[in-house]
N, C-alpha and C positions, 0 to 999 in steps of 0.2 A: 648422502650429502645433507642432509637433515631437512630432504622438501617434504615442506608439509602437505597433511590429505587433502583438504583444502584448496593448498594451491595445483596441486597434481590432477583435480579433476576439472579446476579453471582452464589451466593450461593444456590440456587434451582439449577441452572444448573449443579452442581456439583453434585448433589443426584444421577443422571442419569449414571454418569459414572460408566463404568465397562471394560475396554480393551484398553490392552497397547499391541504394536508390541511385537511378540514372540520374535522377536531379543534382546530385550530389558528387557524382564518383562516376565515371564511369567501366576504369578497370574492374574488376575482381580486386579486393584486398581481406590480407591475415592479420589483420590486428583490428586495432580499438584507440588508434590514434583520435583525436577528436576530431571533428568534422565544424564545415560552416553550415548554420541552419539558414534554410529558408529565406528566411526574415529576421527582423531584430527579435532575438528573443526578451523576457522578462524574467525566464526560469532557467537555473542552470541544473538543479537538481530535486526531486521530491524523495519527501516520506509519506506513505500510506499508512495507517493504522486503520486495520481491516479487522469491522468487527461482527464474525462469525454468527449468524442464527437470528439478525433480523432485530434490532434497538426498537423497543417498543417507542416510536413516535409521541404518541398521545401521553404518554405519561413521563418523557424526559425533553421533548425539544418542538412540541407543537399544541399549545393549549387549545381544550376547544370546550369551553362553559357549556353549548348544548350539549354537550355529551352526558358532562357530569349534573346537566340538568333533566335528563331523561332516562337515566342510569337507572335499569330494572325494566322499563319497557322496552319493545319491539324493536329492531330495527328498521322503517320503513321500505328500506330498498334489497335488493337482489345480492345476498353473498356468496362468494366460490369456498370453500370451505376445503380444508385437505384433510383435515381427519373428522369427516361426517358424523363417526358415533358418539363423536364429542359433541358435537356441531347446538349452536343456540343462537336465537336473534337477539338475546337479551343485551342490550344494550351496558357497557359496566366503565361507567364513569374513572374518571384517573384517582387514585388514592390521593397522588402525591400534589401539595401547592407550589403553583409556578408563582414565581414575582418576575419585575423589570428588575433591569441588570446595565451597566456601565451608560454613557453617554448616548446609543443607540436607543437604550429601553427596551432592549429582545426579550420576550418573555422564556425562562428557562427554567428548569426542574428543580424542585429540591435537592432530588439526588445526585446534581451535579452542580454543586457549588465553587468547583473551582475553572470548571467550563465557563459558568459565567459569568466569571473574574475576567476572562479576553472578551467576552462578545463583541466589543469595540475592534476587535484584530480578526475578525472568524466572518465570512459568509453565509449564513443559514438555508441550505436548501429543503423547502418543505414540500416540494413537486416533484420528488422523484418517482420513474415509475420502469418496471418494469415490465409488466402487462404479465408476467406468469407468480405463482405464490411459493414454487420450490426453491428450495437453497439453491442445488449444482444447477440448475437451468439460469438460475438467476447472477449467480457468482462468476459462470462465464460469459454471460452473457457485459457482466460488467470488465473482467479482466481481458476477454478475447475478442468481445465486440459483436459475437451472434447467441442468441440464447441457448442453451444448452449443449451447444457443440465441442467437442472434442476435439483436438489437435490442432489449436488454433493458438497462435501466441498469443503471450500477457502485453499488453502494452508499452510495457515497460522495455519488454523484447524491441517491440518497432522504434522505440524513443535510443536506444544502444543501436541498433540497424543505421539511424538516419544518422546518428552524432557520435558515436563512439564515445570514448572515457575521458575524463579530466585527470585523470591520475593512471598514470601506468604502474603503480605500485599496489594496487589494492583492487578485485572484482569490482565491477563497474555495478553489478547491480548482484544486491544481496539482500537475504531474508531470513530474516528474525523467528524461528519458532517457539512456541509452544515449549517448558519443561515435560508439560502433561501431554505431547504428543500434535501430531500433524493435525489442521484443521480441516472441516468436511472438503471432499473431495481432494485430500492430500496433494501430492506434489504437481496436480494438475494446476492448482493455483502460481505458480510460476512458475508454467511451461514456455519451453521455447516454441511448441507446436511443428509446422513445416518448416521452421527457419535452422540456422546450421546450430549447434547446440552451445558454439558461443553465446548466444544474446541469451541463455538460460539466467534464471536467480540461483545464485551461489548459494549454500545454507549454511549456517554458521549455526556448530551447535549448540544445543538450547540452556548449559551448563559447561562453568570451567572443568579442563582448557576448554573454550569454545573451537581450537583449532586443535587440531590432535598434532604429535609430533615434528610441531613448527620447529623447535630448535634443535641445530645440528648433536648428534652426541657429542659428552663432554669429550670424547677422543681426538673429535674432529675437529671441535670447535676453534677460533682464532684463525691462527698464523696460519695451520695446518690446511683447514678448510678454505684460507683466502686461495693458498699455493692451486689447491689443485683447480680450484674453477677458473682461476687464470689460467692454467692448463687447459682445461676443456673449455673458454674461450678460443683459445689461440689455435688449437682443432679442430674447433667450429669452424670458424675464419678463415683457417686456410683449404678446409674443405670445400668452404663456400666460393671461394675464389674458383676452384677447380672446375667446379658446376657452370661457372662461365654467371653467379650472382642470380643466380636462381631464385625468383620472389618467394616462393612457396616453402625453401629451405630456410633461407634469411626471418620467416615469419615466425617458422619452427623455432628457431636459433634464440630470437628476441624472445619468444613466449615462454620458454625454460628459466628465460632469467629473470624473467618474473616472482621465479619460486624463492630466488635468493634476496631478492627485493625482499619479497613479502618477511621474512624473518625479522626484519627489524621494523619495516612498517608495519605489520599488523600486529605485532606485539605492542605496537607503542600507539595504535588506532584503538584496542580494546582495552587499553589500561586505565581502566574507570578511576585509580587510585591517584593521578594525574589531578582530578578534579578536585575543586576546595571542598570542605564540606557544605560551606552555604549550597552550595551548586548541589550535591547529592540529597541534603533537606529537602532543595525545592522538588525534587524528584522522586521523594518520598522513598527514597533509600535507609532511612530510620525507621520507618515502618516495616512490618512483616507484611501489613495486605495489600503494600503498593511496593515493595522492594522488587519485587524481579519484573513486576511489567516496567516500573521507573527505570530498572538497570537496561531495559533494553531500548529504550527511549531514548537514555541518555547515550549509548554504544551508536543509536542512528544521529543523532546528532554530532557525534565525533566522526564517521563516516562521510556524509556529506562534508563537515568541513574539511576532509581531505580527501575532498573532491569524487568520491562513490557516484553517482548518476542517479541510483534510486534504491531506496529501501523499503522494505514492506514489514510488518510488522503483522503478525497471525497468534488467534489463541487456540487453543484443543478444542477440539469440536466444534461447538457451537453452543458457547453461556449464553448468546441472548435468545436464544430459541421457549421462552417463558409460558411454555405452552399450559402449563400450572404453576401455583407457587408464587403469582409475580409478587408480591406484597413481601416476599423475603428474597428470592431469587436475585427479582432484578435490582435492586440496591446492592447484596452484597457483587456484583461485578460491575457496579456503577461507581461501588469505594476502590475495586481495584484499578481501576484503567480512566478514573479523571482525572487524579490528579496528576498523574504523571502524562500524561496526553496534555495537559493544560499547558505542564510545565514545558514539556517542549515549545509551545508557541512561544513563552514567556521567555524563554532561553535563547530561541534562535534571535527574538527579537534583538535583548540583550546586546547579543554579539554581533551585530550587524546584519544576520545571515537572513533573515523573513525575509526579504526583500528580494533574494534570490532562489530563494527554496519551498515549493509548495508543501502545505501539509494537507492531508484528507483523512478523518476520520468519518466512517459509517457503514454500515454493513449493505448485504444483499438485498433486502426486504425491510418492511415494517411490519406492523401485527394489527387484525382486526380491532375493531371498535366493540365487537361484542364477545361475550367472556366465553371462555372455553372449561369445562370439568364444572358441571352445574353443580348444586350443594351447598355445602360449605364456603362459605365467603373465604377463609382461610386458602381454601383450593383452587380459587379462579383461576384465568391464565388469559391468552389471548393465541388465537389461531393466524396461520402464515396470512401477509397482507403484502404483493406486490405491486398492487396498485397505483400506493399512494405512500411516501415517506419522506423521512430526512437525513440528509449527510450535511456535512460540513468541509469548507476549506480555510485555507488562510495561506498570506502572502504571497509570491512569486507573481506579484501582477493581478493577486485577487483583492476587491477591493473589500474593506473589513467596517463591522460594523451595520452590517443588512439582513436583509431576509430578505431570500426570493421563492415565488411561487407559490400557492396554498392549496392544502386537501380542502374536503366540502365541510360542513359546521362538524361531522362526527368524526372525519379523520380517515375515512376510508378511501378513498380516491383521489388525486390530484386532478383540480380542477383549472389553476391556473399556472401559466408560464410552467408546464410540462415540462419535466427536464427527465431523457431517457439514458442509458449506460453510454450510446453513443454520442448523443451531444454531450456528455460528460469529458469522454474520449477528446471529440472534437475539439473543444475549450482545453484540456490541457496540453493538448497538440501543440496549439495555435501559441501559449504559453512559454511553448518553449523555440517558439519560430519555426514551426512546420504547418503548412496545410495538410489534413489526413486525407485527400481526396489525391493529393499527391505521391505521397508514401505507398511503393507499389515493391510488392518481394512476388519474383517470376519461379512459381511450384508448378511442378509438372509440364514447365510449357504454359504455365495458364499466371495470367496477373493477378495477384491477390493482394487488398485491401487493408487497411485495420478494421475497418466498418464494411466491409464486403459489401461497397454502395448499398446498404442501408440507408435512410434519410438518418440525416446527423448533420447540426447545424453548433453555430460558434455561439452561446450563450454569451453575447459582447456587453449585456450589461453588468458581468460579475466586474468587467474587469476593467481593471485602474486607466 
């Protein structure tokens, strides 16, 4: 009947469900009807732009003149180092100059000049921390909510659990890969973990078709194909009847026909061709070194506005991991992913839609203050730093235009207004009208958490 892979493995993931928060539901339900949150929300949907391998801080989104005033001596205090035979105190000031930027005056990287073109619209977090220096410890620790553990849903999972979808024509939550391949620690990055495998992120391939054989064959197509799913409606229907309306059947029934939705809405959700060309400039679709991260940028923003839940966006491997090289490295993947990252803020703005849709760009970690691959100045790098870093949001009830929290003068540590994965969690929670302390999914018999009572608190002065 021309259902696409895509929707076939939505739609099987949907068989599985059975448990909605008691705060909310207290039946068992099969779908992704929307739900009421909590509280008044401010967010109806987010995109994440997840950036793999740890944005060296001190040299794109957190200036620190002692650094680069001490740059070649010692570092005074106690470093964790992950690859020791590299390992040095030497202290390696930032190449690149920061200046002030929009009405704010946020001071921000050369190498991201169209980042900050919004700083007025963007929250600055320069207190992130997670207290370990690995990627996967640290990456689930941010999408799952406890540091390095395994089988723990994404967030995003529990945000689909408490609220279900605004669009019954389209995966409620979807993920953007990589051409060059899954990012570290693969499809664990948007797992459903103990939850049913509905609340998983759907992947959309990383290259047209992005959907494999979404439309029906030419034989089928039209008149022929409306006949027979009328037909196998009305088989449904009356089988359903038979069963005496059997919720579980009915969920089944609804979730099939999803598939045939999708043929026309997702065709017409990824047809980038739809947009003006101003709109694909701004997204750096004329370019070759920003074309396909813009083109999926711009796919998550036609998503959301037809109503997706949540999108994530990932690169191969991990570019920012600058563990040598940064003087060339980290520029060329700062030319590919700002501007098109910018332009999203600039776009959702545009059309109405920031006000209702969070964006978060930044990775797992940041990187030491002192160089790694002694030598050649050409060869420096910077070693893993979970300490102390930076991420960014905007809109959905973030307020724009700030910076919050600071590492100590060299950039190594977060010293003020601490912000951990879970108050991160917490705040977007809260964003979208849920308390996370409330949000409870029953595995094994035992209550499970997003923040598996962890301390995690509502960082309330990001927000509007």
């Amino acid at each position: 009947m021309g259902i696409g892979s895509v929707a076939l493995a939505w739609l099987i993931q949907q068989e599985a469900a059975r448990a909605v928060p008691p705060a909310i539901k207290q039946k068992p339900v099969t779908d992704l009807k929307p739900r009421v949150p909590q509280a008044q929300p401010q967010a109806r949907a987010m995109i994440s732009l997840f950036q793999h391998g740890g944005p060296s801080h001190m040299d794109l989104t957190d200036p620190k003149p002692e650094l680069t005033k001490f740059s070649g001596t010692d570092y005074p205090g106690e470093v964790q180092f992950s690859f020791v035979n590299q390992a040095s105190k030497k202290l390696l000031g930032s190449p690149f100059q920061f200046h002030k930027h929009g009405e704010c005056g946020t001071e921000i990287s050369e190498l991201l000049p169209h980042t900050a073109d919004i700083v007025d619209d963007i929250c600055l977090i320069r207190s992130m921390h997670t207290g370990a220096n690995g990627h996967e410890v640290s990456i689930r620790y941010f999408h799952g909510g406890i540091p390095g553990v395994l089988g723990r849903p994404h967030f995003a999972s529990w945000l689909l659990y408490a609220l279900g979808s605004e669009t019954q024509d389209l995966p409620a939550y979807m993920v953007l890969t990589d051409p060059g391949g899954h990012p570290v620690d693969g499809v664990n990055n948007w797992s459903n973990g103990f939850m049913p495998p509905l609340f998983q992120g759907t992947v959309l391939r990383p290259k047209e078709p992005r959907i494999l054989n979404l439309a029906a064959p030419s034989h089928l197509q039209g008149t022929l194909q409306q006949q027979n799913l009328a037909l196998l409606q009305k088989l449904n229907s009356r089988h359903l009847e038979q069963t005496g309306g059997d919720a579980d059947l009915e969920a089944r029934i609804a979730s099939y026909e999803l598939a045939a939705r999708m043929q026309t809405s997702a065709t017409e959700a990824l047809d980038i061709s739809q947009e003006t060309q101003a709109t694909q400039n701004l997204y750096g679709l004329d370019n070759d070194a920003t074309r396909e991260y813009g083109t999926r940028c711009l796919i998550a923003r036609r998503l959301v506005e037809r109503g997706v839940r949540f999108v994530q966006l990932f690169l191969a491997g991990q570019p920012w991991d600058n563990h040598s090289s940064i003087g060339t490295s980290l520029p060329a993947i700062c030319q590919r992913v700002d501007k098109p990252s910018a332009a999203l803020v600039t776009d959702l703005k545009q059309r109405g839609l920031l006000d209702s849709t969070i964006v978060h760009w930044g990775g797992e970690i940041g990187r030491l203050p002192v160089t790694q691959v002694m030598g050649d100045q050409a060869s420096a790098g910077r070693d893993h730093n979970g300490q102390g870093f930076s991420t960014w949001l905007a809109g959905g009830g973030i307020k724009g235009g700030m910076t919050w929290g600071n590492t100590d003068e060299f950039g190594h540590r977060a010293v003020e207004n601490v912000v951990t994965p879970n108050d991160f969690q917490a705040t977007l929670m809260s964003l979208f009208g849920l308390d996370h302390s409330k949000l409870i999914y029953h595995h094994n018999g035992q209550p499970q958490g997003l923040t598996a009572n962890r301390p995690a608190k509502i960082v309330t002065e990001l927000l509007l």
